[in-house]
Residue, then its C-alpha position, 0 to 999 in steps of 0.5 A: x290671087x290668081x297668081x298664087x293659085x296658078x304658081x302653086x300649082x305650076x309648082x313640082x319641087x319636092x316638098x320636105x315632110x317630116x318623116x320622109x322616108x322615101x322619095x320615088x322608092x328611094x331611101x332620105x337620109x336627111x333634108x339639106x336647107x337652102x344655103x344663103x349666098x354669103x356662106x357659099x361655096x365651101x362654108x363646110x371649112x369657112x364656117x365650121x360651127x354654122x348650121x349649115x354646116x353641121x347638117x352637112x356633118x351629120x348627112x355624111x355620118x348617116x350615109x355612113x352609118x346606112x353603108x354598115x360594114x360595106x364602105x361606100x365607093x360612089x356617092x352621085x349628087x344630081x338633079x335634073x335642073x342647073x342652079x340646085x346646088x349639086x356642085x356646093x353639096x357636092x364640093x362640101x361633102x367631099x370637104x366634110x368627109x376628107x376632114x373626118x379622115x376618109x380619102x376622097x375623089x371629087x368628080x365634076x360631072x357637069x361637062x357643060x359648066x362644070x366650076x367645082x375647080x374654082x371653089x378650089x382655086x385649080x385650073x380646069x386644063x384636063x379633066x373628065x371630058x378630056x379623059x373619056x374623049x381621049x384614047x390614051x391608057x387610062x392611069x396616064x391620062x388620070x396621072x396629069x389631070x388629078x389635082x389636089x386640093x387644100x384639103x388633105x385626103x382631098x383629090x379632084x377630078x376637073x370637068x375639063x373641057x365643055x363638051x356639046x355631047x357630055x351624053x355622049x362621052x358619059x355613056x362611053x365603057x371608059x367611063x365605067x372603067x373609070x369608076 
C-alpha cells in the first residue's frame, strides 16, 4: 500500500473534472481521452465513425465557435513532457479541420524528434529548423520546404533537421516573421 500512496502522491498530471473550466487561468474547451495504440496516428481519416474521432470533431467546432466572428490564425498544441500525444492531436486536428473545408498549416515544432512528416508518409530533408538557421528570403526557403499532404486543404511544414538548441532557433525574429 505504500506503493500506491507514494505513486498517487508523487502523481502531478492533470486530472479531468466534470466541468472544468479552467486550468491555470486558461479556458478548456473539451478533454481528449487516451487514444489506443492501434488507432494511432491519424485515426481522424482511418476510422471516421470512431469516438475518438468525433471528440476530435467536436473540439475543432468549439475552438471555432470560441473564436466567433475572429477566425483563428494559430492554434499550439504543447506540453512539457515527450510521449503526451501532441504530435497525434496535432496531425489529427490539422486532418480534421482541412476535411471541414479550412486551409491548414501544420507546423512540427519539436525540432529534437519532430515525426509529424512520417504520419504523412513525407520526407524530412527542410524543414523549421533548416528555415530559422538559414539566411535566405524567407518566401524561397518556404517555397521548397512545404509539402502537401493527401489531405486537400492540407499543407505541412517538416521539423527539418534536429537541432541541439531548438530554444535557440525558436526564439530567433525569423520565427515571428514566419508566423
Amino acid at each position: 500500500t505504500l506503493t500506491v500512496i507514494l505513486i498517487e502522491y508523487l502523481d502531478d498530471r492533470l486530472e479531468w473534472q466534470e466541468n472544468l473550466e479552467q486550468v491555470e487561468g486558461v479556458r478548456v474547451l473539451s478533454p481528449l481521452w487516451l487514444i489506443p495504440k492501434n488507432k494511432l496516428p491519424l485515426y481522424i481519416a482511418t476510422l471516421p465513425d470512431s469516438a475518438e474521432a468525433e471528440v476530435l470533431r467536436q473540439l475543432r467546432a468549439k475552438i471555432v465557435l470560441e473564436a466567433g466572428s475572429i477566425e483563428p490564425k494559430v492554434l499550439t498544441i504543447t506540453s512539457y513532457d515527450s510521449g503526451d500525444g501532441k504530435s497525434v492531436t496535432s496531425a489529427n486536428m490539422a486532418v480534421a479541420a482541412a476535411e471541414a473545408g479550412l486551409k491548414m498549416l501544420l507546423i512540427d515544432g519539436d525540432l529534437r524528434k519532430g515525426n509529424l512528416h512520417e504520419f504523412f508518409q513525407l520526407p524530412n530533408v527542410m524543414g523549421l529548423s533548416d528555415i530559422l538557421a538559414g539566411r535566405e528570403d524567407l518566401n524561397g526557403l518556404l517555397s521548397r520546404a512545404l509539402l502537401n499532404t493527401p489531405y486537400q486543404n492540407l499543407t505541412l511544414l517538416t521539423a527539418g533537421r534536429a537541432s541541439s538548441d531548438p530554444a535557440a532557433l525558436l526564439s530567433k525574429p525569423r520565427m515571428g516573421e514566419l508566423i
